[in-house]
C-alpha positions as CSV (number, residue, x, y, z in Angstrom):
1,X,2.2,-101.3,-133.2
2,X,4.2,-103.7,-130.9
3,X,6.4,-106.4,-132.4
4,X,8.0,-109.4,-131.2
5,X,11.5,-110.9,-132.2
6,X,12.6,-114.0,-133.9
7,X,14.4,-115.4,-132.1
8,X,17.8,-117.3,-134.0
9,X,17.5,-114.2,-136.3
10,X,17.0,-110.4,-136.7
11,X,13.2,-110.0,-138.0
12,X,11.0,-109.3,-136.2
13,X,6.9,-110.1,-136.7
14,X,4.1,-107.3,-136.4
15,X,1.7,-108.1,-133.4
16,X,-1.9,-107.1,-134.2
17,X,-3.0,-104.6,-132.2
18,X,-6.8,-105.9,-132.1
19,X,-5.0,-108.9,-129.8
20,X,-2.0,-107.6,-128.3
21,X,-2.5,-103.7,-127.7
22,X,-5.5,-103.8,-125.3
23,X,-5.2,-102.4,-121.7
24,X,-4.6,-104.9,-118.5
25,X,-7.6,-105.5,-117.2
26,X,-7.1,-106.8,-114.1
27,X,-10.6,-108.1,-112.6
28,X,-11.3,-110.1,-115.6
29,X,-8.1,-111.8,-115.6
30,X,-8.3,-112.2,-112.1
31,X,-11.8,-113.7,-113.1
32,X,-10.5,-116.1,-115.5
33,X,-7.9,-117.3,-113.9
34,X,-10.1,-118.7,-111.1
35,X,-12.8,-120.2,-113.8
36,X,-9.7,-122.0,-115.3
37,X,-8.5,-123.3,-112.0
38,X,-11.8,-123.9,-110.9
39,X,-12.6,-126.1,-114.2
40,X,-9.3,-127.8,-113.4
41,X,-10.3,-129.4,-110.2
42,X,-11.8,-133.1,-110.0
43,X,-13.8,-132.7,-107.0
44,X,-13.6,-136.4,-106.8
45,X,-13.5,-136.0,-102.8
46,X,-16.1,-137.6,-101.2
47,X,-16.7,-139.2,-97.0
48,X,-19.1,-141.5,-96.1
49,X,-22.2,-140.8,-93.9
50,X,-23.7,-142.8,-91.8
51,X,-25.9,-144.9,-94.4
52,X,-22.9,-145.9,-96.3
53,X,-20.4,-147.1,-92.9
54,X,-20.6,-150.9,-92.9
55,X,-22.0,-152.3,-89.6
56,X,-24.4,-150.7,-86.9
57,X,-27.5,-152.5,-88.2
58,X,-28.7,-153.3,-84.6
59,X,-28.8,-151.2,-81.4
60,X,-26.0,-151.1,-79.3
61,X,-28.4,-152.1,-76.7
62,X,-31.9,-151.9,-75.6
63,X,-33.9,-148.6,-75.4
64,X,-34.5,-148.5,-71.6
65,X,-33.3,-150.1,-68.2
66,X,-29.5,-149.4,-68.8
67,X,-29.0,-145.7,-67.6
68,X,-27.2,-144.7,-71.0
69,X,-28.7,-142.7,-73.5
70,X,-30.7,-144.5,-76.0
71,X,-28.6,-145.4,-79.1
72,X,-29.9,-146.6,-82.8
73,X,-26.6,-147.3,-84.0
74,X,-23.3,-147.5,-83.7
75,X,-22.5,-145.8,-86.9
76,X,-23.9,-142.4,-85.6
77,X,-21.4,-139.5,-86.2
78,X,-20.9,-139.2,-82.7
79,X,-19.3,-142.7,-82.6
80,X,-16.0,-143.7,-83.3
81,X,-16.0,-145.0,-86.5
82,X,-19.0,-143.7,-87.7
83,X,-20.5,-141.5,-90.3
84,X,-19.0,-138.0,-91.4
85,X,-21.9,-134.9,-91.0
86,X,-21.9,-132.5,-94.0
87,X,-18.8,-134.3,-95.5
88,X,-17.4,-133.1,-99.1
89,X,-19.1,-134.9,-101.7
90,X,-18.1,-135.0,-105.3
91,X,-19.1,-131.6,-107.1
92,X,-18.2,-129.4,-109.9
93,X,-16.3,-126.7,-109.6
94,X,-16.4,-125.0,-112.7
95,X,-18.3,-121.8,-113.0
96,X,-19.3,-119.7,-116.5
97,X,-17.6,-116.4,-117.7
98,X,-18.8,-114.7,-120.6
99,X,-17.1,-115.2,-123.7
100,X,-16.7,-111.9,-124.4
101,X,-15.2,-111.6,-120.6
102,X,-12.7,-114.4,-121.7
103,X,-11.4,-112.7,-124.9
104,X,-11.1,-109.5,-123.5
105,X,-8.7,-111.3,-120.4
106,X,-6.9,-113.4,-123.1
107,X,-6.4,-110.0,-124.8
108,X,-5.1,-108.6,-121.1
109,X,-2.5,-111.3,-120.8
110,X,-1.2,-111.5,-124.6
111,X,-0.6,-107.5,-123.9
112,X,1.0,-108.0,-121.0
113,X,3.5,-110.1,-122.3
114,X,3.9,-107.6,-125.9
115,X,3.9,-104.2,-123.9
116,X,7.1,-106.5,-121.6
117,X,8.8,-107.4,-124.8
118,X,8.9,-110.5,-123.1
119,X,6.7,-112.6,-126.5
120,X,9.4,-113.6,-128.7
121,X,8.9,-116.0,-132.2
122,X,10.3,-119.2,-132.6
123,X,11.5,-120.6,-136.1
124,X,10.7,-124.6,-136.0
125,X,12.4,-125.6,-139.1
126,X,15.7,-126.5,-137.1
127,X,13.7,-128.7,-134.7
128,X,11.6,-130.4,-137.1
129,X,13.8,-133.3,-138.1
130,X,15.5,-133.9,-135.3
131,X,15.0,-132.9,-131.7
132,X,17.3,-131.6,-129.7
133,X,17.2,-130.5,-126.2
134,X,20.7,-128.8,-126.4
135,X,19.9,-126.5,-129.3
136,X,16.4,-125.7,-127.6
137,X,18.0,-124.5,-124.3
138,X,20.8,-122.6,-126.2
139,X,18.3,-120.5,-128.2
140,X,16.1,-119.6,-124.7
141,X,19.3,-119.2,-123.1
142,X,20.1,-116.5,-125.9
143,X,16.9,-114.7,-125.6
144,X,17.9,-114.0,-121.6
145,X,14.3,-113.8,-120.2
146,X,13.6,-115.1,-116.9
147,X,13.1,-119.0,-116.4
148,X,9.3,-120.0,-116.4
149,X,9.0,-120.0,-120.3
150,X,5.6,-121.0,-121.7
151,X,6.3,-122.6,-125.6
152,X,3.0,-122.2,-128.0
153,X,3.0,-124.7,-130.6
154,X,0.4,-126.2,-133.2
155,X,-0.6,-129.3,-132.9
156,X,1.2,-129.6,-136.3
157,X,4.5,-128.9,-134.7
158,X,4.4,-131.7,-132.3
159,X,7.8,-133.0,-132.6
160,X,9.4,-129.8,-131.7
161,X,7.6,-129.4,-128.9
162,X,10.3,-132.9,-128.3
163,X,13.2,-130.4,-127.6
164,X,11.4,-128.2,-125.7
165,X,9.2,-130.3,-123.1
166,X,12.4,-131.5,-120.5
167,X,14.2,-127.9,-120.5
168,X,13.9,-126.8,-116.5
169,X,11.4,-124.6,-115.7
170,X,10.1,-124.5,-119.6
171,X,6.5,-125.6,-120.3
172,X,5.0,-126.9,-124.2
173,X,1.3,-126.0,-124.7
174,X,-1.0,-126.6,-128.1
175,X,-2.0,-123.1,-128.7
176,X,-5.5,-124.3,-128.6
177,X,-5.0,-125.3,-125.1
178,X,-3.4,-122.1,-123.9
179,X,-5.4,-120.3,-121.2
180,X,-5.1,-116.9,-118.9
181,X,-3.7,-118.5,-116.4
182,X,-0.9,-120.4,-118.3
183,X,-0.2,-116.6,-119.7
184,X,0.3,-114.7,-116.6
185,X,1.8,-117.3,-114.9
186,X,4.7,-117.5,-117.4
187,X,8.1,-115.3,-117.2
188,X,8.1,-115.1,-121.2
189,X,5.9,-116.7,-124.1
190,X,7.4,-118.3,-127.0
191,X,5.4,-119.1,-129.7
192,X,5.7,-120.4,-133.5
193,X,4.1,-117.8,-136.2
194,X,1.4,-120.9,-136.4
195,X,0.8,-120.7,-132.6
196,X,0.8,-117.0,-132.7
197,X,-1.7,-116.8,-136.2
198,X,-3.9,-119.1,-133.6
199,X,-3.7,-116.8,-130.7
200,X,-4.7,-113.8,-132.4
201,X,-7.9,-115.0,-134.2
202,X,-8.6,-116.3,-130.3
203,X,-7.8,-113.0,-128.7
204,X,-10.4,-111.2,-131.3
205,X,-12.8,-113.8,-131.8
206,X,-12.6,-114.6,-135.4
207,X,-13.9,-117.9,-136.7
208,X,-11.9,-120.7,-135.9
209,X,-10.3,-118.8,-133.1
210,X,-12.8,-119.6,-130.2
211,X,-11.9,-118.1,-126.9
C-alpha cells in the first residue's frame, strides 16, 4: 500500500489502493484531458456574413450595359469589406466521456503522482488563523519537489488556501474542482487529509464523491 508524507512532520497517511494503486492508463487520460480542455473553451468567436455587414442594400450598379460583371451587392465576400464564407460561429466544444472512463483516468493520475512519491499531506491548523505566505513557501520549499505544485483544499479550508495562492509557480484548487488535467500537469500534489478523504471517494465513485 503506498503512503504519502506529512509534510511539517514524520507521519505519514495510508493512500487507499482502490484510488491510488491503479495502472497509468494513458488513452483515457489522454482522453480526459482533452474533454476538460475542450469544456474549458468559450467558443464565443464568431464573423459576420454577408447578411449581418451594414450597407450593400442596393446594386453597385445596373445589371447590363456597363461591361462588368453583374453585382447584387457590395457586401459579397468577394468584396472588400464584405461578408466572411464559412466563418467560426459560436459553438460548444465540450464532448462526453463516460463516467466510468473519467474515474478510471482520475485513478491514472492520483497513481501517478503516489507511485512518484511526489503526493505529500499538508497539516492546515498553522494556516488557519493567520495566513502566511512566508511559512507556506518554507514548508514547500522543505518538501524539495519540483516547482508547479497543485494545493487540494476543501472548501472549508478557504483561508489557507490565503498563504498558498501568490507562491510562484504554486496553484490552490477546491478538491471538488480538481480535474485530470490539473493532475498531470502538476510537478507534485499537495493536499489536506479533507482534500484527500474527497479525492478518494471521487477516484472510486462512492457517494458524494462524483467523478
Amino acid at each position: 500500500m503506498a503512503s504519502a508524507p506529512v509534510l511539517g512532520g514524520t507521519n505519514k497517511v495510508e493512500l487507499d489502493d482502490a484510488a491510488f494503486g491503479a495502472e497509468f492508463h494513458e488513452p483515457l487520460v489522454h482522453e480526459s484531458v482533452r474533454a476538460e480542455l475542450a469544456a474549458r473553451r468559450q467558443g464565443t468567436h464568431a464573423t459576420k456574413t454577408r447578411g449581418k455587414v451594414a450597407g450593400g442594400g442596393a446594386k453597385p450598379w445596373r445589371q447590363k450595359g456597363t461591361g462588368r460583371a453583374r453585382q447584387g451587392s457590395i457586401r459579397a465576400p468577394h468584396f472588400a469589406g464584405g461578408g466572411t464564407v464559412f466563418g467560426p460561429q459560436p459553438r460548444s466544444y465540450t464532448f462526453k466521456v463516460n463516467r466510468k472512463e473519467r474515474r478510471a483516468a482520475l485513478r491514472s493520475a492520483l497513481s501517478l503522482h503516489a507511485g512518484r512519491g511526489s503526493l505529500a499531506v499538508l497539516d492546515p491548523a498553522p494556516f488557519g488563523e493567520t495566513p502566511s505566505a512566508k511559512q507556506a513557501a518554507a514548508l514547500v520549499a522543505e518538501w524539495g519537489q519540483p516547482r508547479g505544485v497543485l494545493v487540494v483544499l476543501t472548501e472549508a479550508e478557504a483561508r489557507v488556501a490565503l498563504s498558498f495562492r501568490n507562491l510562484d509557480r504554486t496553484s490552490v484548487l477546491p478538491a471538488d474542482a480538481v480535474g485530470v488535467t490539473d493532475l498531470v500537469g502538476a510537478s507534485a500534489v499537495l493536499c489536506s487529509q479533507g482534500a484527500l478523504d474527497a479525492l478518494t471517494a471521487r477516484a472510486k465513485g462512492e457517494k458524494g464523491g462524483e467523478a
